[in-house]
N, C-alpha and C positions, 0 to 999 in steps of 0.2 A: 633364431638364425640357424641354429643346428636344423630345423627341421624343413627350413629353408632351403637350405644347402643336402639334405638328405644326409646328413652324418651320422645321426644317429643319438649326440650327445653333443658339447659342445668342445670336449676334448677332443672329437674330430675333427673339431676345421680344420681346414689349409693354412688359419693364421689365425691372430685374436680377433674377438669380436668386434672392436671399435676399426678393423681395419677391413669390417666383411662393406661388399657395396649392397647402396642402400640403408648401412646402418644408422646414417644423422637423420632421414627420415621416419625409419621404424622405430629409434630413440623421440623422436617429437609426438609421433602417432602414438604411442606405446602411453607419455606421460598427459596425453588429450584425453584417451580412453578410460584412463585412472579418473582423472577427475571428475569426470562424466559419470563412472561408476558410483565416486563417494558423494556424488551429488545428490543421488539420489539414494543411499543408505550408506550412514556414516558404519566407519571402525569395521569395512569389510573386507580392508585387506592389509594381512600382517606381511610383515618381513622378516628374511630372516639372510641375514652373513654379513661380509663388511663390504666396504664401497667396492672393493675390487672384484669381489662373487657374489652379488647380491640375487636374492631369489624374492619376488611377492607370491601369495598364495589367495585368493576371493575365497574367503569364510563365509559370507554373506547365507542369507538365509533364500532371497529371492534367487530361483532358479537361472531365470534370463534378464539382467537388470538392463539391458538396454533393446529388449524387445518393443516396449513401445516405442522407444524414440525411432527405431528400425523398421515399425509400422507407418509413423508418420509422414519417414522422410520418404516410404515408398508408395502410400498413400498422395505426398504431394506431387512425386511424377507422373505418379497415374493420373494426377487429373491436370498437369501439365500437355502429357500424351493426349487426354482427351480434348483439351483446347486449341494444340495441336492440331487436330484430324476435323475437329468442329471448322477453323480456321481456314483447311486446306479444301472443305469442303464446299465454302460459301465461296472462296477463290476459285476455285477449278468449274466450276458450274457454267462459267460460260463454253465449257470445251466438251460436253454433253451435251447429249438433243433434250429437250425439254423434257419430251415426253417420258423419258429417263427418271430425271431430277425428281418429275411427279411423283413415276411410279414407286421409286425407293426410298423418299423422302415425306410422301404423304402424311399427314397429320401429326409431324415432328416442326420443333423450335426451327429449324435447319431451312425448311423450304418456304418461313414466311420469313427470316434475314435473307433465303437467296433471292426472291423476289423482290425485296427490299431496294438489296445493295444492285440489282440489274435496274431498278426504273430512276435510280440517283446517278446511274453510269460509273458503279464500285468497283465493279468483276476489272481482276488483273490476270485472266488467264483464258486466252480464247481460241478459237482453230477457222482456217482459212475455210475447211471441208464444207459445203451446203449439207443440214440438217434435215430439210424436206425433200427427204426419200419415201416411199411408198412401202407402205406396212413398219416404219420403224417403231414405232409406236408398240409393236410384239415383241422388239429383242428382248424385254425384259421378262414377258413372261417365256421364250425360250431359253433365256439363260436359265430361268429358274428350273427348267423341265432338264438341263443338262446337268446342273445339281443335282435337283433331285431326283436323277433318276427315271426320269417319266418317257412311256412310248408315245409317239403321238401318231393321228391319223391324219396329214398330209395333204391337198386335194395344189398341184402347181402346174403351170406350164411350160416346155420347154422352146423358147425362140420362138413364140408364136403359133404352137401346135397345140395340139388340144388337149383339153386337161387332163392329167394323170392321178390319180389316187395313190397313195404308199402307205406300207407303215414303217414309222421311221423314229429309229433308235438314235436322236443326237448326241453329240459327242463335242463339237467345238463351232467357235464361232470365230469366223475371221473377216477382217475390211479390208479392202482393196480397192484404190483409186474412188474412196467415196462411195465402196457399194459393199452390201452385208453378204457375207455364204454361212448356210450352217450345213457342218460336214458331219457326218453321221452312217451307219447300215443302214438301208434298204430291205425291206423282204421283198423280194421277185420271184414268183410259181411258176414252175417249170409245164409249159404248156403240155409237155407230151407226157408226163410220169405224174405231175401235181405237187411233186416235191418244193417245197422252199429255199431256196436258196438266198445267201444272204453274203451282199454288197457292201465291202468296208469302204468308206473314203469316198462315198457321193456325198455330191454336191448341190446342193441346194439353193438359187440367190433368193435370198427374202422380199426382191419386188416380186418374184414371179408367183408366190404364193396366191393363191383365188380369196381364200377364206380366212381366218384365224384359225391352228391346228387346234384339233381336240386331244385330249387325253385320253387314250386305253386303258381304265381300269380293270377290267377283267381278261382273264387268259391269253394276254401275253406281257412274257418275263422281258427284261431289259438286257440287252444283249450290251457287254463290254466290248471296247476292240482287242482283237487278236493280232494285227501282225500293225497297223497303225500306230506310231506314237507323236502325238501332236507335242509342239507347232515344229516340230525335228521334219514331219513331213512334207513341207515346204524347200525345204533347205535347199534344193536343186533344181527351184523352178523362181521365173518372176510371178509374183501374183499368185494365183488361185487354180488355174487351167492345169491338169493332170490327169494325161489319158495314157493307156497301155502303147506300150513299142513306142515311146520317148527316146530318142536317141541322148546318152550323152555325150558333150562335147567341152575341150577346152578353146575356147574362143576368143582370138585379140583382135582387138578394136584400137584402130588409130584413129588418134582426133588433130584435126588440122586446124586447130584455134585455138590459142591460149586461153582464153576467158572461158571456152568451152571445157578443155581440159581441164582447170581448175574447179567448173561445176562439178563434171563428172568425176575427179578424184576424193572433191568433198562430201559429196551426195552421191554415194555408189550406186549403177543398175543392182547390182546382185552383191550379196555377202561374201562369194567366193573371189568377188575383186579385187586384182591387184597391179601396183604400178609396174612395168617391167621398165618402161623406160620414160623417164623426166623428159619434160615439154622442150622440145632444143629448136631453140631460135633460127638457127642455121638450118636446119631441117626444115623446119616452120610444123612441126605434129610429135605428139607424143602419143605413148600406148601405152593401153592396159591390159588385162587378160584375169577369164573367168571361168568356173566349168561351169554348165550349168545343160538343161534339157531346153530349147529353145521352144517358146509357144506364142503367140497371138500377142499376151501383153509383154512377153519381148521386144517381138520385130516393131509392136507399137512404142517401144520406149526408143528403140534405135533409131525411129521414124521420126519421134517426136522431136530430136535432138537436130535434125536438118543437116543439110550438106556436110556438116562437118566433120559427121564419123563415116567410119569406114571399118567394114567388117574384111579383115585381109585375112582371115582361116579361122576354119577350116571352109574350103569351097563349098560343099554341100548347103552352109548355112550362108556365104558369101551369093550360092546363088538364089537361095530363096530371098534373100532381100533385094536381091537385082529382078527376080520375076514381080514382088510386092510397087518398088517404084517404076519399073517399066507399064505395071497396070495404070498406076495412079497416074502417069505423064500419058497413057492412052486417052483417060477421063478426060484430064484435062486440055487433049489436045483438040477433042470433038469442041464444036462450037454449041456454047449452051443455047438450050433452047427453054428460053425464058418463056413463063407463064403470062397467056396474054394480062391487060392491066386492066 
């Protein structure tokens, strides 16, 4: 208890023993441990004083007499933990693409119970997200390449242009709305001098990839990032979209529908959101307000949400979604001209 308390002795306490806290515990714990010890080698520990100053001393000859038992009981959580993680892994497998499960699961006990318990209808854990995306089937071997290390040689397309070659230093892999990006350096040669230059923070989506990348084993090293630190570099955009001369902006949004408002306060656009004022009946809208750098899967989330938000400032962004739906009531104002039948 003295060394509990840091006294030094037990002449230090603040009071006697029987009145320190916690002492009817460390007195039960204290006479559990005894026994436990002579359980296992008798007459190893003498006493010495009367009831009111009593001291024991372990004479015993074994050094650690409760090291096995202190092996067992951590040998038993360890393989509690591993039934655990066995558990969680046969459960979660419905919320992985298949081709996943395969790759990291192959020739283990693990992927012939998750096949199992999927054709008995067992899986208690699933995702809304469509799994037949184009090239997923590679994130695993790009995860591995972000692990360990590896440069790859790259051959993709940008929005339907023609193919580009790279080589390219991964670094992170991010989803958004159902689709894969791996962010990483670029090398780009400076057409006029030959020099290399080199691009933190592209972007890559994994359908536009042509081939499977390869691995550079020879003569070139694995460039770290220098001024990127993921997923921190997210934090001020929706989604993925991060191009130079982003303006930032703090931005409130009124919603003019209760049940609206309630999605959007429970299901935030952005992390930097916040309520500034509760849904008032009388009013009939409430508002939020966020900072963030506005881009593409922004205006598309504010779009998504229909009549009932309203971007009241800052203007600049208020008019960009006035020019976005002014477009889309042009579209739709032409009369379609349906394909003969």
């Amino acid at each position: 208890m003295a060394d509990f308390f840091s006294c030094g002795s037990p002449e230090n306490l603040p009071f006697t023993v029987t009145k320190c806290e916690g002492y009817g515990e460390m007195k039960k714990a204290f006479c559990l441990i005894r026994e436990m010890i002579e359980s296992i080698e008798e007459n190893c520990i003498q006493e010495r004083g009367n009831i009111r100053a009593r001291e024991f001393c372990y004479v015993g000859k074994i050094d650690d007499p409760l090291s096995e038992m202190v092996a067992a009981a951590n040998e038993a959580r360890y393989k509690k933990d591993l039934n655990e993680y066995f558990q969680f892994c046969q459960d979660s497998a419905g919320f992985f693409p298949v081709s996943w499960i395969e790759h990291f699961f192959a020739g283990t006990l693990d992927i012939f119970q998750i096949k199992r318990r999927k054709s008995n209808g067992k899986e208690i854990i699933g995702t809304s997200a469509s799994r037949k995306h184009k090239n997923i089937e590679w994130l695993p071997f790009i995860y591995e390449c972000i692990r360990d290390k590896k440069v790859l040689h790259i051959s993709y397309h940008e929005k339907f242009q023609v193919p580009t070659v790279v080589i390219f230093h991964p670094h992170f892999l991010k989803e958004f709305n159902g689709r894969w990006h791996i962010f990483g350096i670029i090398e780009k040669t400076n057409e006029e001098n030959g020099e290399i230059n080199l691009c933190e923070g592209y972007n890559i989506p994994l359908d536009r990839i042509d081939e499977k990348p390869k691995i550079l084993k020879e003569g070139v090293c694995f460039k770290e990032t220098n001024i990127i630190k993921y997923p921190e570099y997210f934090n001020d955009i929706v989604g993925v979209t991060k191009t130079q001369g982003m303006k930032l902006y703090t931005i409130t949004l009124r919603i003019h529908d209760k049940y609206m408002f309630g999605l959007i306060t429970t299901k935030p656009i952005h992390c930097s959101q916040e309520t500034i004022m509760e849904y008032d009946n009388l009013l009939d809208y409430g508002e939020v307000r966020m900072t963030l750098r506005p881009n593409n899967e922004f205006y598309g989330r504010i779009l998504q949400m229909g009549s009932s938000l309203e971007i009241i400032s800052p203007q600049e962004v208020r008019d960009e979604i006035t020019k976005r739906i002014s477009d889309m009531s042009m579209r739709y104002g032409k009369k379609s001209n349906k394909a003969p039948a």
